[in-house]
C-alpha positions as CSV (number, residue, x, y, z in Angstrom):
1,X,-4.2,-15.3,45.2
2,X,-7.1,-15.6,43.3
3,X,-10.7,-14.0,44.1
4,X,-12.5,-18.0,44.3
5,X,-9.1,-18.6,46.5
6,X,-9.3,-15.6,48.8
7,X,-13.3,-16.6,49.0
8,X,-12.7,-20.5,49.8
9,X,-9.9,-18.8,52.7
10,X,-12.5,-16.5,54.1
11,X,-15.1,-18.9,54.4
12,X,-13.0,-21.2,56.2
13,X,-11.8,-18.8,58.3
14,X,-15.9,-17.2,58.9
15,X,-16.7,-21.2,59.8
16,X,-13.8,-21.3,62.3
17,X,-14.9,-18.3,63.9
18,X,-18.5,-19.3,64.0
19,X,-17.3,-22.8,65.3
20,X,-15.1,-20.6,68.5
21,X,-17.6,-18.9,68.9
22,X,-19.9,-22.0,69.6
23,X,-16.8,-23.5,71.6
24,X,-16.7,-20.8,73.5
25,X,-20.1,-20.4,74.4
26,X,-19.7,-24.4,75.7
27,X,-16.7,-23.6,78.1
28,X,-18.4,-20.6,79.5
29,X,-21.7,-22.9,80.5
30,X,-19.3,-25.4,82.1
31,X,-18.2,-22.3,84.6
32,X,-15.1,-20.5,85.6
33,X,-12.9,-23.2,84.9
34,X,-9.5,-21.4,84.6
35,X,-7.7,-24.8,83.2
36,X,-10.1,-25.1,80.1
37,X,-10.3,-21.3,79.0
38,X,-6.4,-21.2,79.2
39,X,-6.2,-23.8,77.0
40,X,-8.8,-22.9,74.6
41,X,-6.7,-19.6,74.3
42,X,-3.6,-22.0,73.5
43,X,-5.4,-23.6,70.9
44,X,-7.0,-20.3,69.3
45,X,-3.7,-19.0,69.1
46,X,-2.3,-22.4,67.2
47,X,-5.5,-21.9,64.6
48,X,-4.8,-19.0,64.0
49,X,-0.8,-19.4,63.6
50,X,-1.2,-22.5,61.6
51,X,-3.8,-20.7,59.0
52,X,-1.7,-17.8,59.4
53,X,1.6,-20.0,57.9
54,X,-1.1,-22.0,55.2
55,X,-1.7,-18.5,54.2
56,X,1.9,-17.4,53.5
57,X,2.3,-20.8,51.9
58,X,-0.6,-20.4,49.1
59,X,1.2,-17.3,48.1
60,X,4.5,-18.7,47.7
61,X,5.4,-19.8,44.0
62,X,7.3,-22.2,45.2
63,X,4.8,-24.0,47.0
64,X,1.9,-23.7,44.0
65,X,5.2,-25.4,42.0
66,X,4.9,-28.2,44.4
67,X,0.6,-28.3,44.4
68,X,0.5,-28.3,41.0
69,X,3.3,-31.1,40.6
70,X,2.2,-33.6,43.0
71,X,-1.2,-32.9,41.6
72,X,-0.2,-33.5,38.0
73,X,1.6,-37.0,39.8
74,X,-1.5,-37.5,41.4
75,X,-3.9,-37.4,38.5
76,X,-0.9,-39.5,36.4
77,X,-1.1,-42.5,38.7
78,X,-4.6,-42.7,38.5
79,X,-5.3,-42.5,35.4
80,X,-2.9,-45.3,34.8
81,X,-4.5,-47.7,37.8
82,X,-7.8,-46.8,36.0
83,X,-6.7,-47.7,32.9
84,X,-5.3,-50.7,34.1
85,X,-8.6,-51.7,36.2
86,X,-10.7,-50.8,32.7
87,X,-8.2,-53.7,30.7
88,X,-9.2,-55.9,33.8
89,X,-13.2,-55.6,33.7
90,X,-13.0,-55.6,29.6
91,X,-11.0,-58.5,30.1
92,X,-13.1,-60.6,32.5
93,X,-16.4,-59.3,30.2
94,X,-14.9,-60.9,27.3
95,X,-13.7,-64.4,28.5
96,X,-17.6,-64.4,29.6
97,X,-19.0,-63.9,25.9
């Protein structure tokens, strides 16, 4: 993983942290509400699973294979529907002269 990667991870991770934090800090004004902090417990543990398995993914050469593929697809099909818009406006300008 690259440094601007491992950055761009850590931030997101700093933000989610800062926003439990803040969530947190919610639930505990609303009172001892055993239903709620259970839950919030469930989800932090999800969060932290599911970045947990985005991070093992991101360092799987597989998966980049895949990024960089359906990016490369991406970027293909729209440069051809811009392309194809561009001959439409150029066409529409030039029946108007």
């Amino acid at each position: 993983m690259t440094t601007d990667q491992s950055t761009q991870w850590q931030e997101l991770a700093d933000r989610v942290e800062a926003l439990a934090l803040k969530l947190k800090l919610h639930v505990e004004q609303a009172g001892d509400n055993r239903e709620v902090r259970d839950a919030m417990g469930r989800l932090r543990a999800d969060v932290e699973e599911a970045f947990q398995a985005a991070g093992n993914a991101v360092q799987d050469n597989a998966v980049r294979a895949d990024v960089r593929e359906v990016g490369r697809l991406l970027t293909d099909a729209l440069d051809t529907a811009f392309t194809r818009v561009g001959a439409q406006v150029r066409e529409l300008f030039e029946r108007r002269s």
